[in-house]
KEMAR-706322 format. One record per residue: residue in one letter; z, y, x of N, C-alpha, C in turn. Coordinates in steps of 0.05 Angstrom, whole numbers, padded with zeros to 5 digits, always signed. Layout:
! residues N
AZYXZYXZYX...
***
This chain:
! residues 299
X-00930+00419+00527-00928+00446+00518-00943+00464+00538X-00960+00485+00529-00978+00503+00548-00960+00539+00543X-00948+00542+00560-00941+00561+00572-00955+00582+00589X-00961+00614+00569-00978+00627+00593-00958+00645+00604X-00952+00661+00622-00937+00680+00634-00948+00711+00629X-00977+00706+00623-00989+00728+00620-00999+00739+00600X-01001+00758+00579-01015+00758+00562-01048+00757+00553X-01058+00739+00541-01087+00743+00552-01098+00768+00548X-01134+00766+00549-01146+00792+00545-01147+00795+00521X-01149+00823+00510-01135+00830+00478-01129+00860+00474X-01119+00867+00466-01107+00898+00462-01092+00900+00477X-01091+00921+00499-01077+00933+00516-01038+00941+00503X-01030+00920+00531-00997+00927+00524-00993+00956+00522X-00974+00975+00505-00972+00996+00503-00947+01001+00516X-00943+01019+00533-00924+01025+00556-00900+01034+00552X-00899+01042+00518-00871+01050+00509-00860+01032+00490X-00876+01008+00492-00862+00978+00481-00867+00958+00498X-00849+00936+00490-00842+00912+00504-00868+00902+00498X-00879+00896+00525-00900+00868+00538-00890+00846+00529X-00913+00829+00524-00909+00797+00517-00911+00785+00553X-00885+00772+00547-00882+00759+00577-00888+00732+00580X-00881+00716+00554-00896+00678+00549-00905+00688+00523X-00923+00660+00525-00936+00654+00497-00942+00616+00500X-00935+00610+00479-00947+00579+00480-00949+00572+00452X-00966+00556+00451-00976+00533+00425-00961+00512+00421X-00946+00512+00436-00925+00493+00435-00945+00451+00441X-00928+00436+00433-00945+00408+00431-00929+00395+00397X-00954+00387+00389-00952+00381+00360-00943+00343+00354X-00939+00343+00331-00915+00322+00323-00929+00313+00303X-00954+00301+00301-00961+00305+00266-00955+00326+00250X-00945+00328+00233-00936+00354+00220-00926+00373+00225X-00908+00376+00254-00878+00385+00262-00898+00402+00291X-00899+00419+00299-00907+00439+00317-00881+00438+00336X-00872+00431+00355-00845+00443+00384-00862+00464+00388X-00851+00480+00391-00850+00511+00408-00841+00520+00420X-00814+00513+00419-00796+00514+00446-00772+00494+00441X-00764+00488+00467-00736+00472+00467-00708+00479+00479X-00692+00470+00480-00679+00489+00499-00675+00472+00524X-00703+00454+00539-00700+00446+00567-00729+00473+00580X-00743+00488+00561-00755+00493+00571-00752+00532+00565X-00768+00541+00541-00771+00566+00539-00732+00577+00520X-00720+00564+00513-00694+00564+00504-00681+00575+00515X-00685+00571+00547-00666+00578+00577-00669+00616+00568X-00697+00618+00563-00702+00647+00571-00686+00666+00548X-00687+00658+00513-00682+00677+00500-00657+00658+00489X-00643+00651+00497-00622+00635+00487-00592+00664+00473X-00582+00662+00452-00582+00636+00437-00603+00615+00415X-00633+00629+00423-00647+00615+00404-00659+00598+00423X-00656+00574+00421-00659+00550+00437-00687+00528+00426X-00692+00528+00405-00705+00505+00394-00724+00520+00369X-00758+00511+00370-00767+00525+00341-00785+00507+00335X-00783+00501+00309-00806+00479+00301-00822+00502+00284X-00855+00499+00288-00866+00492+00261-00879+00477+00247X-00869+00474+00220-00875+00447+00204-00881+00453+00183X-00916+00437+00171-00929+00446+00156-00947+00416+00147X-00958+00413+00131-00968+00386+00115-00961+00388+00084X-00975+00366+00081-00965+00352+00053-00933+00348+00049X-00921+00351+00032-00894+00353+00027-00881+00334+00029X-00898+00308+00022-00887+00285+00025-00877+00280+00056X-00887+00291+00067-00872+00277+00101-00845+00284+00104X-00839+00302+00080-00810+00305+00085-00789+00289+00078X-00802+00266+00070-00779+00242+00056-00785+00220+00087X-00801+00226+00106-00795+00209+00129-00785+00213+00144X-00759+00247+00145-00748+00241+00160-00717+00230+00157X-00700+00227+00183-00689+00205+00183-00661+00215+00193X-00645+00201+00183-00626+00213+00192-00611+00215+00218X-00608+00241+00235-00602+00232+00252-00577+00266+00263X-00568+00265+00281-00541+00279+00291-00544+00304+00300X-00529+00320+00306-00520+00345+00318-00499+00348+00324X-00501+00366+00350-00468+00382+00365-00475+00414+00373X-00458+00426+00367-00453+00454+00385-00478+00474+00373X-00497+00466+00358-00516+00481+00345-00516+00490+00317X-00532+00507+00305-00535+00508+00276-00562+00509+00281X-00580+00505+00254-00603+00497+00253-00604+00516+00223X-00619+00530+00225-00639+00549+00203-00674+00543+00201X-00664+00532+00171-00698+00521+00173-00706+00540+00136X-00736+00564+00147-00738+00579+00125-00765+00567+00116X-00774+00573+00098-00796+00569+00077-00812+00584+00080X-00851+00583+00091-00852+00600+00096-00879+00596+00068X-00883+00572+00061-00906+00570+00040-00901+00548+00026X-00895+00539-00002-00890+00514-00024-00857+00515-00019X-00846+00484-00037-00808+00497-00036-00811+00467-00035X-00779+00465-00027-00763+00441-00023-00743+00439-00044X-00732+00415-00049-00709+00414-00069-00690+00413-00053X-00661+00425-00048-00635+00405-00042-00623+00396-00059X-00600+00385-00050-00580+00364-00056-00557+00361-00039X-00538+00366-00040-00508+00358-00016-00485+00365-00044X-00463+00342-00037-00441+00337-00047-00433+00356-00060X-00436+00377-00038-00403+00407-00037-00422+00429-00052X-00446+00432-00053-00461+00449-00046-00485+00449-00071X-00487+00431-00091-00495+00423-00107-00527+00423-00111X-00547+00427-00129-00575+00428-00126-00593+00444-00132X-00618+00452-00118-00633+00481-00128-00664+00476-00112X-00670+00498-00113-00696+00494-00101-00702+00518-00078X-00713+00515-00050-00718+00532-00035-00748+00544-00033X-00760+00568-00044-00786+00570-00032-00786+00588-00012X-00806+00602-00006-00814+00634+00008-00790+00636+00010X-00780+00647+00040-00763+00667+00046-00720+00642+00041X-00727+00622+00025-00697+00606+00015-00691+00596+00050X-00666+00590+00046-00660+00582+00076-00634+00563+00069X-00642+00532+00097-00612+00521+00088-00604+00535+00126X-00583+00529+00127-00563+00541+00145-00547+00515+00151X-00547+00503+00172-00529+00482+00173-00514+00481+00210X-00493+00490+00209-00473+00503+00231-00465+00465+00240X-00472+00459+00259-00460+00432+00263-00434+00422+00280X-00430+00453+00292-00408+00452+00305-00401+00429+00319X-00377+00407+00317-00367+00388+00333-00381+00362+00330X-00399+00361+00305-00418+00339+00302-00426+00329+00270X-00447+00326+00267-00457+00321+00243-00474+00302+00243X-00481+00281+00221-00506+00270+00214-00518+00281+00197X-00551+00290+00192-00563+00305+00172-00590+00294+00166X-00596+00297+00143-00635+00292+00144-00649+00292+00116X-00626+00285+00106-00635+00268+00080-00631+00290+00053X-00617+00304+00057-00606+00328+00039-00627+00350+00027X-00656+00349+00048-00679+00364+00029-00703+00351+00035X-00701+00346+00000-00737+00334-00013-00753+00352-00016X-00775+00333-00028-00807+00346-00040-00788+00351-00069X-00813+00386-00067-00804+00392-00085-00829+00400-00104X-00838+00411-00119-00860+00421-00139-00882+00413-00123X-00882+00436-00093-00911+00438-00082-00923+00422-00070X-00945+00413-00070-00959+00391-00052-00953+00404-00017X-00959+00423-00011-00959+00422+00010-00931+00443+00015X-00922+00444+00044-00901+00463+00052-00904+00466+00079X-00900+00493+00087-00896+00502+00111-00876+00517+00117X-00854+00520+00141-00832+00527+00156-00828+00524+00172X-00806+00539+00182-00795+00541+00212-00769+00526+00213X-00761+00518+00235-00734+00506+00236-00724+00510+00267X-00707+00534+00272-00693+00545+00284-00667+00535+00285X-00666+00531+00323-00632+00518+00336-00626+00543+00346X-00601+00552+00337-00582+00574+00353-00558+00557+00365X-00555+00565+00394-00533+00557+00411-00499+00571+00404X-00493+00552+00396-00464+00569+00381-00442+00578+00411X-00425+00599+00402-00409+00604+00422-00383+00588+00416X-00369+00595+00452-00342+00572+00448-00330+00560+00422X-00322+00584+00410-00301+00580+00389-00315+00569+00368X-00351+00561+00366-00349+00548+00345-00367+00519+00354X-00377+00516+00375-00381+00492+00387-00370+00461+00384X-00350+00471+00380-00337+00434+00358-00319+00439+00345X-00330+00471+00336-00318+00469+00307-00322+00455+00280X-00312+00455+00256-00313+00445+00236-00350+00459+00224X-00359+00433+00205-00385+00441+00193-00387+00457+00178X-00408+00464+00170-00413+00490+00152-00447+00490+00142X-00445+00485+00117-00476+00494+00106-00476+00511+00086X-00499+00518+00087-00507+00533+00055-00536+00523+00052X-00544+00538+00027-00568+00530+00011-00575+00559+00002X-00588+00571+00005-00591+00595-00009-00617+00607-00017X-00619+00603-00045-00655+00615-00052-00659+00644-00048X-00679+00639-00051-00695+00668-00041-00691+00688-00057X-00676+00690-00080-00671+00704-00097-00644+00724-00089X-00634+00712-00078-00610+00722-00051-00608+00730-00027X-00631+00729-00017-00633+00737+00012-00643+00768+00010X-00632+00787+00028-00634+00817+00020-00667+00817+00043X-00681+00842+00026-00701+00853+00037-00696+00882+00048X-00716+00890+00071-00714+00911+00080-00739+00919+00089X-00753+00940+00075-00792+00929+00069-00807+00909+00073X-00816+00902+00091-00833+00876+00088-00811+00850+00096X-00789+00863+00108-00769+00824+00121-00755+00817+00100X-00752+00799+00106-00727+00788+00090-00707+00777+00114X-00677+00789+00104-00656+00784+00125-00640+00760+00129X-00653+00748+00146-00638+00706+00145-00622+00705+00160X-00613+00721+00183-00599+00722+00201-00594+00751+00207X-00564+00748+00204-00551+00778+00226-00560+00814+00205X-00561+00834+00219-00566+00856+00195-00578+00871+00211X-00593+00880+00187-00617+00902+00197-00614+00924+00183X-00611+00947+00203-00623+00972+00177-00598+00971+00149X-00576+00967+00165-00548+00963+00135-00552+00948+00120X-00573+00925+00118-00577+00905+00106-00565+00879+00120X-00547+00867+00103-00529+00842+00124-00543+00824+00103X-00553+00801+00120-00554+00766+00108-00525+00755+00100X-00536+00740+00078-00505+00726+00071-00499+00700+00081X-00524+00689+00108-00511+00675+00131-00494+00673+00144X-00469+00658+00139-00445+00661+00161-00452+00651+00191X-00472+00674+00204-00469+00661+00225-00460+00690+00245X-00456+00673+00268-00442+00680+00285-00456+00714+00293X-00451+00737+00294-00450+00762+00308-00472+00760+00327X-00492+00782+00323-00502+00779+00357-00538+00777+00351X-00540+00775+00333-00574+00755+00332-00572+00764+00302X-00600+00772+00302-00620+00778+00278-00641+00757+00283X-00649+00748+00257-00676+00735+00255-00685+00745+00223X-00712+00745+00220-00725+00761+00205-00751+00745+00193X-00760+00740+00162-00781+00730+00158-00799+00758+00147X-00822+00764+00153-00840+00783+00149-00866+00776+00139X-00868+00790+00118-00901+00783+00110-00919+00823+00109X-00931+00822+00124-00944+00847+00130-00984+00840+00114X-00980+00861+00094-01011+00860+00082-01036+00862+00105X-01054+00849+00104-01070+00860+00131-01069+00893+00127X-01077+00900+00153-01069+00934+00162-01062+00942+00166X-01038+00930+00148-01011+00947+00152-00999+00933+00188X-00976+00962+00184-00958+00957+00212-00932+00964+00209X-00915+00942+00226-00890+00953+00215-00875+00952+00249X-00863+00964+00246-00840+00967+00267-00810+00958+00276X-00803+00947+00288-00773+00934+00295-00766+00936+00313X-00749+00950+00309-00730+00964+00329-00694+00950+00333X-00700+00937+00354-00671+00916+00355-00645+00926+00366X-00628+00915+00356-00604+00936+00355-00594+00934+00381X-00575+00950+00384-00566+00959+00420-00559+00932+00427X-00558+00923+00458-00553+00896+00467-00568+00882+00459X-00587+00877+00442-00612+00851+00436-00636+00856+00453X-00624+00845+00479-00649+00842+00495-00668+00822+00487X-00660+00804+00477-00674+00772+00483-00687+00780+00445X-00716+00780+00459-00737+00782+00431-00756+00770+00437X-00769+00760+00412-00792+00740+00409-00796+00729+00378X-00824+00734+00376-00834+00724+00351-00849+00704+00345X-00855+00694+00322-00876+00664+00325-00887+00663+00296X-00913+00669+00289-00941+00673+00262-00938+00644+00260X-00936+00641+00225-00939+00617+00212-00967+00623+00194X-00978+00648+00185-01006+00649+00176-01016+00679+00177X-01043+00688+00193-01054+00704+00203-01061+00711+00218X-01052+00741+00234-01046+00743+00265-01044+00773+00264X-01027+00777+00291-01014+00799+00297-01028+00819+00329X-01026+00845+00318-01018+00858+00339-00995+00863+00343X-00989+00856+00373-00960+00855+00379-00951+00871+00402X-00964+00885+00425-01000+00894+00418-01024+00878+00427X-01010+00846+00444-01035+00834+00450-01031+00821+00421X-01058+00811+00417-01065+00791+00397-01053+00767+00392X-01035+00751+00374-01018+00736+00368-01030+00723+00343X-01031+00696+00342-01052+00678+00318-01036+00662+00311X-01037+00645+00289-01020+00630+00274-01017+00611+00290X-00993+00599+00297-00985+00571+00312-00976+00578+00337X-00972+00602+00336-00961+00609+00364-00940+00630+00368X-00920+00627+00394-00898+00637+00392-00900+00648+00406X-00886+00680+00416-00888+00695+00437-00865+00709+00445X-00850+00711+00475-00831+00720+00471-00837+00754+00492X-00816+00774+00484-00819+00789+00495-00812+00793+00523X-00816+00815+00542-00800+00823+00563-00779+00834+00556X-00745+00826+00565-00715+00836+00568-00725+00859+00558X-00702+00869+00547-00707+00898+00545-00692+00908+00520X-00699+00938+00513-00683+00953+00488-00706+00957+00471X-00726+00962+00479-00750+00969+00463-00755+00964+00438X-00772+00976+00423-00779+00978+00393-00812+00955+00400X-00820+00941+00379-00849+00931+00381-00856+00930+00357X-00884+00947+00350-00898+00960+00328-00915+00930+00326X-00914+00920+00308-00939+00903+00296-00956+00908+00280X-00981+00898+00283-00999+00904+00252-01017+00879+00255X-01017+00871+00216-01032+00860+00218-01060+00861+00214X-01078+00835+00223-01103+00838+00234-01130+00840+00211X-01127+00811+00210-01152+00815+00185-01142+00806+00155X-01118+00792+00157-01106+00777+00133-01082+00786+00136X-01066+00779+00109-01031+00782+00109-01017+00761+00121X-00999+00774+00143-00992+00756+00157-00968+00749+00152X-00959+00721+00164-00926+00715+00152-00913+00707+00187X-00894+00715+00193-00886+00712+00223-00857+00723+00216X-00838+00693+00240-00806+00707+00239-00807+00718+00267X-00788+00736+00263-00778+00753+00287-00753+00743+00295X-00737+00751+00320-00711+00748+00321-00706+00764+00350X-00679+00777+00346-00674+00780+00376-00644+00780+00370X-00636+00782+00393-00599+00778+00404-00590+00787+00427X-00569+00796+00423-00551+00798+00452-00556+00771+00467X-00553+00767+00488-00561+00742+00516-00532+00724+00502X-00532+00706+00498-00518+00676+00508-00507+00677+00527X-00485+00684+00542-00473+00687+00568-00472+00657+00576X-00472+00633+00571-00467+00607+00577-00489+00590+00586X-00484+00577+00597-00505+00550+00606-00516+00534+00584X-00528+00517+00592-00542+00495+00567-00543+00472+00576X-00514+00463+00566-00509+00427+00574-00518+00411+00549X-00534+00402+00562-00562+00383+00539-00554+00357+00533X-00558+00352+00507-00558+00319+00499-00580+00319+00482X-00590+00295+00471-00603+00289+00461-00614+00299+00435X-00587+00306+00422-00584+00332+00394-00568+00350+00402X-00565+00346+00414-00544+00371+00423-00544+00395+00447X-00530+00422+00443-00531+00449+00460-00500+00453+00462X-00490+00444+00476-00465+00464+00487-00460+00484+00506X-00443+00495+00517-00444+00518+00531-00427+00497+00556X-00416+00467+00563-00403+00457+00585-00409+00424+00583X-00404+00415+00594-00405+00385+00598-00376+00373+00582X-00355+00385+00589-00329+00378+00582-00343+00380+00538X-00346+00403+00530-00353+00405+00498-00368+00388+00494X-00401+00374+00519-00426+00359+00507-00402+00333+00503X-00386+00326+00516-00377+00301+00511-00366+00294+00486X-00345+00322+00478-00329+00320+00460-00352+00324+00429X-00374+00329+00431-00399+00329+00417-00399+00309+00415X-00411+00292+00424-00427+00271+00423-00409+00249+00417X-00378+00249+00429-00357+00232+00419-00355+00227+00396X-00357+00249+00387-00362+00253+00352-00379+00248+00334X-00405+00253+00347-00426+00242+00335-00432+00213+00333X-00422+00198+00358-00417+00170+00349-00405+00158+00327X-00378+00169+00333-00358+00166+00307-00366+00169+00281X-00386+00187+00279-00389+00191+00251-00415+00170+00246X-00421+00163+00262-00453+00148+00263-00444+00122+00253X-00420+00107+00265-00407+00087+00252-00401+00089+00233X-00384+00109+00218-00385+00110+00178-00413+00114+00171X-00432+00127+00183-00459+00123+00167-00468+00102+00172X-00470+00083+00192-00485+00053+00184-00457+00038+00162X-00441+00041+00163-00425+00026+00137-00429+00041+00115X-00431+00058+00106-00442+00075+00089-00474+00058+00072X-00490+00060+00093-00517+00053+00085-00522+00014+00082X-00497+00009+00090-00500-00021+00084-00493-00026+00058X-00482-00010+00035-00477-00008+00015-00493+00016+00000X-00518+00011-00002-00531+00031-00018-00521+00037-00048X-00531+00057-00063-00516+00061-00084-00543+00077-00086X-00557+00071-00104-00586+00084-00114-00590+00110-00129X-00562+00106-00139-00553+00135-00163-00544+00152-00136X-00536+00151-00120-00528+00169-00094-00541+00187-00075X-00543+00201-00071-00559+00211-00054-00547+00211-00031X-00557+00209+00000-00551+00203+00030-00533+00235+00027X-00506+00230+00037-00497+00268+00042-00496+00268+00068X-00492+00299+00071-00489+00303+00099-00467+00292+00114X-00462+00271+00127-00445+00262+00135-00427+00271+00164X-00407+00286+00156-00388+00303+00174-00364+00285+00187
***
């Protein structure tokens, strides 16, 4: 991963908004873009710890695999073509533009298998780890599915996380953190102004590019300098599609496992305890396939 500290040469930072303090391209996965993790740029704007972007042919989405979580939720939005789901509790639909699944993993989960190819040949999205606080760190699971037909707008965003502007997401997630999908026509400019206590801001272009006020291009994430500040965007030569997010700070540490973010060592354990446990009903599980079945999220 290439990390700059500086912003390059470009349009002059404007002194009554927040400077871009990193920027990186992250290092690519085949399809799957890292952008940040939370051993590296996570530390800084935490609770947003982890950002993929992932873009290809649709079909790569049936290779992935199933595998665990602790102490995080994971928001993964649509930013071009749709996905189908599928889960037990939660029943079946289709995600495009703007649909979001929401999956809170609390004390431990197996997940992977729950969203297919859907209509479009190709798909592109984000998939966002937020660091959960104490009380819900090994707590009980929680998903949703929710199309885009549901998610509230507030001119150009749509609200996936937290509330903007008296507009609340019907995300149950935790207080504290806005995240935002935006599509701005070239020209235009729009403004976001983050609510009191959301120091920790940063955005990341899935197609176009931004004044932010340095120059910001598709495949890249940028986070801001601390602060209260408002940051005016516009886009450049095309309509651009880029999420935003900011939050009050994470007051906790980041005790790391392999899938997992907790806020102590004592919780990573009781994580991961769990995630074993459940990993044993899913290999007995999958030794008895059942073809009419679909893999559920296994809690």
């Amino acid at each position: 991963m290439t990390v700059q500290q500086q912003p390059p040469i470009g349009i002059a930072p404007d002194a009554k908004h927040r400077a871009i303090s990193y920027r990186t391209t992250g290092s690519g996965h085949g399809s799957i873009v890292r952008l940040m993790s939370p051993s590296d740029l996570g530390h800084l704007i935490k609770p947003f710890v982890f950002l993929d972007l992932f873009e290809g042919e649709s079909s790569f989405i049936g290779g992935m695999p199933m595998h665990p979580h602790s102490g995080i939720a994971t928001v993964t939005v649509i930013t071009e073509g749709n996905l189908r789901f599928e889960d037990a509790e939660s029943g079946a639909g289709t995600i495009d533009y703007g649909g979001v699944e929401w999956m809170r993993a609390g004390g431990g989960v197996w997940h992977g298998k729950e969203m297919s190819v859907g209509t479009s040949k190709r798909i592109q999205g984000f998939q966002l780890w937020v660091a959960l606080p104490p009380a819900l760190e090994n707590a009980s699971v929680d998903s949703q599915y929710l199309e885009s037909n549901v998610m509230p707008e507030v001119g150009p965003a749509r609200v996936i996380l937290g509330a903007y502007q008296g507009v609340q997401s019907p995300v149950r997630a935790p207080a504290g953190m806005n995240y935002l999908l935006v599509t701005l026509p070239a020209g235009q400019s729009w403004t976001y102004v983050p609510p009191d206590g959301h120091e920790s801001l940063w955005l990341s272009v899935s197609r176009g590019s931004l004044g932010a006020p340095g120059l910001v291009t598709a495949g890249e994430m940028v986070i801001f300098e601390p602060g209260s500040g408002a940051v005016t965007l516009k886009a450049m030569h095309q309509d651009t599609v880029f999420v935003i997010g900011s939050a009050e700070p994470h007051p906790h540490d980041l005790a790391l496992g392999s899938y997992s973010v907790h806020t102590n060592p004592q919780a990573l354990r009781a994580g991961e305890a769990k995630i074993a446990e459940i990993g044993v009903r899913l290999r007995e599980y999958l030794r008895t396939p059942n073809p009419s079945a679909s893999v559920p999220v296994f809690k």
